[in-house]
N, C-alpha and C positions, 0 to 999 in steps of 0.2 A: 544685173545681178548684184545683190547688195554681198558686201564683204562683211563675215564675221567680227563681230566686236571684238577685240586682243582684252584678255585680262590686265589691267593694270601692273606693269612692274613695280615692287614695295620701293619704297626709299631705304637705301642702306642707313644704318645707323649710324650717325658721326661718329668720327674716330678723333681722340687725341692727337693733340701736333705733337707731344711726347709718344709714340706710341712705337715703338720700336718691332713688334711683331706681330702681325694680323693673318688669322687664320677665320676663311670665310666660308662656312660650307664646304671644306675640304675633305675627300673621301678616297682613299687608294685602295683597289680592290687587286687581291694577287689569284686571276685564271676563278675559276668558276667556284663560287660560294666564298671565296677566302676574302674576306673585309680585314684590312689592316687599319684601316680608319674609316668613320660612317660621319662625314656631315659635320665634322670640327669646327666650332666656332670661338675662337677668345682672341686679346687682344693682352697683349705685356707692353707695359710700358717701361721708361727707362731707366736702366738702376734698382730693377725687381731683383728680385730673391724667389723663384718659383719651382717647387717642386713637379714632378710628374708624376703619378703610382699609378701601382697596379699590378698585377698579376703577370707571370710571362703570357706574352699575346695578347697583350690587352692594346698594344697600339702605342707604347710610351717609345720604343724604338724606331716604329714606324715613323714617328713623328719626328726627332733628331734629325732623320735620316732626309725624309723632305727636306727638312732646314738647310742642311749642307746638299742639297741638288744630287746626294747620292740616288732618290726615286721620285719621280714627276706624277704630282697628281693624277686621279682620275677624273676628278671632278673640283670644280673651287679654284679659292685665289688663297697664294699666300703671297704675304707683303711683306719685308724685312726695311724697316726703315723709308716705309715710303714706297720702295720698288716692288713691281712684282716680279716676285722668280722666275716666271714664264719668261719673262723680257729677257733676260739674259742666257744668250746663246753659248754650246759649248766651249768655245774657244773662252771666254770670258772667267767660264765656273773658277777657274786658280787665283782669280783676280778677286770675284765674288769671298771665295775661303779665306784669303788673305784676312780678310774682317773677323771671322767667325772662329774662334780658337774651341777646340774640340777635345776632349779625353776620354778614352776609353777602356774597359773595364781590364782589359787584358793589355792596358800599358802601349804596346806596339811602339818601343823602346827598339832603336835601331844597338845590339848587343854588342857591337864590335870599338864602338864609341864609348868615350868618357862621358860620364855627367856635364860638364861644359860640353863638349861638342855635339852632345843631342839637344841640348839647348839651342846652341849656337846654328847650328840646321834650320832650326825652325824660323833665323833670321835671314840666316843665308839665302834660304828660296824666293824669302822676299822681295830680295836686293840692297839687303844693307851692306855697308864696307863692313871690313875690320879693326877700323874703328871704332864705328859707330855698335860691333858687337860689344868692345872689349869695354866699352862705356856703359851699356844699356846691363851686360850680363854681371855685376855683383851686384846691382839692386834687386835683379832677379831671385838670385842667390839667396840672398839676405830675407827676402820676402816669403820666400819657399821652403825656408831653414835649413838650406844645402850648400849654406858657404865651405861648410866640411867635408865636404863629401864631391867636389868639384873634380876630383882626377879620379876617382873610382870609377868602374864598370858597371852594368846594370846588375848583374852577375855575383859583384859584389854588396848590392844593396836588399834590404829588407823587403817586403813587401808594398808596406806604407810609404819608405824611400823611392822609391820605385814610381808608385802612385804620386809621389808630390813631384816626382822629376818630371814628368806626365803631364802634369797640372802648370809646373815651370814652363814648359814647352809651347802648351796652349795658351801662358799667359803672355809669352815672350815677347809678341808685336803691340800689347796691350790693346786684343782687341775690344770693341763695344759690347759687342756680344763672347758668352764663352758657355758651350751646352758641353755637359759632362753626364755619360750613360753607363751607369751602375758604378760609379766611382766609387763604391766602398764595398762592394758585391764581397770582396775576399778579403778582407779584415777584417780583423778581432774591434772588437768596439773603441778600447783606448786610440788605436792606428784612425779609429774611422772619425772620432772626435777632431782627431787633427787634422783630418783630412778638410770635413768641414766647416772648421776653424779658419784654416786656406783660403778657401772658394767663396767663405765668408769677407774674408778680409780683402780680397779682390773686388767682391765687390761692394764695400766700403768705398774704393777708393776710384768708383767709377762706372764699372762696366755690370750689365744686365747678365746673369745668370742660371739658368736652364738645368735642373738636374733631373735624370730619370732612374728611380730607385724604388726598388720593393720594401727598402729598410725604412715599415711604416712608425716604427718606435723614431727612428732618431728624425723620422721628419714629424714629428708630434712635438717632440723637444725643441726642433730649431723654429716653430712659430713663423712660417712664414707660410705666403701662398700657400694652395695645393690645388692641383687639377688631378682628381681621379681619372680613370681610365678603364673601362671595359668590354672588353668583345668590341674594339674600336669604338662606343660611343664615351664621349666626357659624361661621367655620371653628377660629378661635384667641381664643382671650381669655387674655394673658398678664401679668407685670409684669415685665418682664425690665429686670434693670439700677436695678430701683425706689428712686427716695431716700428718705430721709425728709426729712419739711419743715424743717429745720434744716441738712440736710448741706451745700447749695450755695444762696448768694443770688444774685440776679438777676445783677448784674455778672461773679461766678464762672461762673453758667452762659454768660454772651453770651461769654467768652473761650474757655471750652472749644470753643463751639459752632463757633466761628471757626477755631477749632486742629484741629478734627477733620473742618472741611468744606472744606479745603482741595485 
């Protein structure tokens, strides 16, 4: 009895050796009918600037949420740097996060703590001394424009204060990666300029940047990337307007951003 011919399996498409996050046919379906993602395919490479949109339920959180191993595919690979996430076993996930610096829209600012010590947490779990806090935390400071504001409480800070302590926190290990979901959701436009002024100047200085945000005016202005997002499939994935990391520094961009969001 002769055996069925197998369809040929396609050859994947090469991937850059820069290519820091590969999403291949990734799909998370939540119980019956509910597509959180359909078939995700793109690939960022290192030192991007990438927006996400979309609508609530389009998939831009679903997507975050994968990254940092909070929910496991249904279908697909996803790759961070090479690995794939499947490979790494529970035990491991706090080791994996270690890399991956995270903020979110509602802050989750430990309230009882100063501004240095919710920084300082974020180094502590990783196993730094206290040294090597009290070394690493006024560049932080200084970066995040909260050298002022170091013994205050959350309690005491603004909203946008608050959001950049946030921002501090996830920058704090200097990870490669740093995905930030609705970071300006509750700001007024001036606070949200700043904000990604920040996240800008972060990643300037190295690290690959992930944001998911409905605010489609201020990702029009920042020119960078964009992967749309709908009913879980990518409708666009574009670079319209794309800089290079030289053409405009931080301050360049907060004035533009001001002139053009008027």
């Amino acid at each position: 009895m002769q055996l069925p011919v197998k369809a040929p399996v396609p050859t994947p498409a090469p991937v850059a050796a820069d290519t820091v996050i590969e999403f291949r046919g990734v799909s998370k379906l939540y119980g019956p009918g509910g597509i959180g993602l359909e078939r995700a395919t793109f690939a960022v490479s290192r030192q991007e600037f990438v927006f996400f949109v979309g609508s609530t339920g389009s998939g831009k959180s679903t997507m975050m949420r994968l990254l940092i191993k909070e929910l496991e595919p249904s279908e697909g690979t996803i790759r961070v740097a090479g690995r794939s996430l499947a490979e790494i076993n529970r035990k491991r996930i706090p080791y994996y996060r270690r890399n991956v610096g995270v903020v979110f829209q509602d802050f989750k600012l430990l309230p009882t703590r100063t501004v240095y010590d919710n920084i300082a947490y974020a180094l502590q779990v990783t196993g730094a001394s206290r040294k090597q806090i009290r070394t690493k935390l006024p560049d932080i400071l200084r970066l995040t424009g909260l050298s002022t504001k170091l013994h205050n409480y959350p309690h005491q800070l603004s909203g946008g204060e608050q959001q950049r302590v946030a921002v501090a926190r996830a920058f704090a290990g200097h990870p490669p990666l740093l995905l930030a979901d609705e970071p300006t959701g509750n700001l007024d436009p001036e606070t949200s300029i700043g904000i990604m002024q920040l996240l800008y100047r972060i990643n300037r200085a190295g690290t690959t940047v992930l944001v998911a945000t409905h605010d489609s005016e201020m990702v029009n202005k920042m020119r960078r990337r964009v992967i749309e997002l709908r009913r879980g499939r990518i409708i666009r994935d574009e670079a319209t307007g794309l800089y290079g990391p030289q053409d405009e520094n931080t301050a360049e961009l907060g004035a533009r951003l001001r002139r053009e969001m008027r």
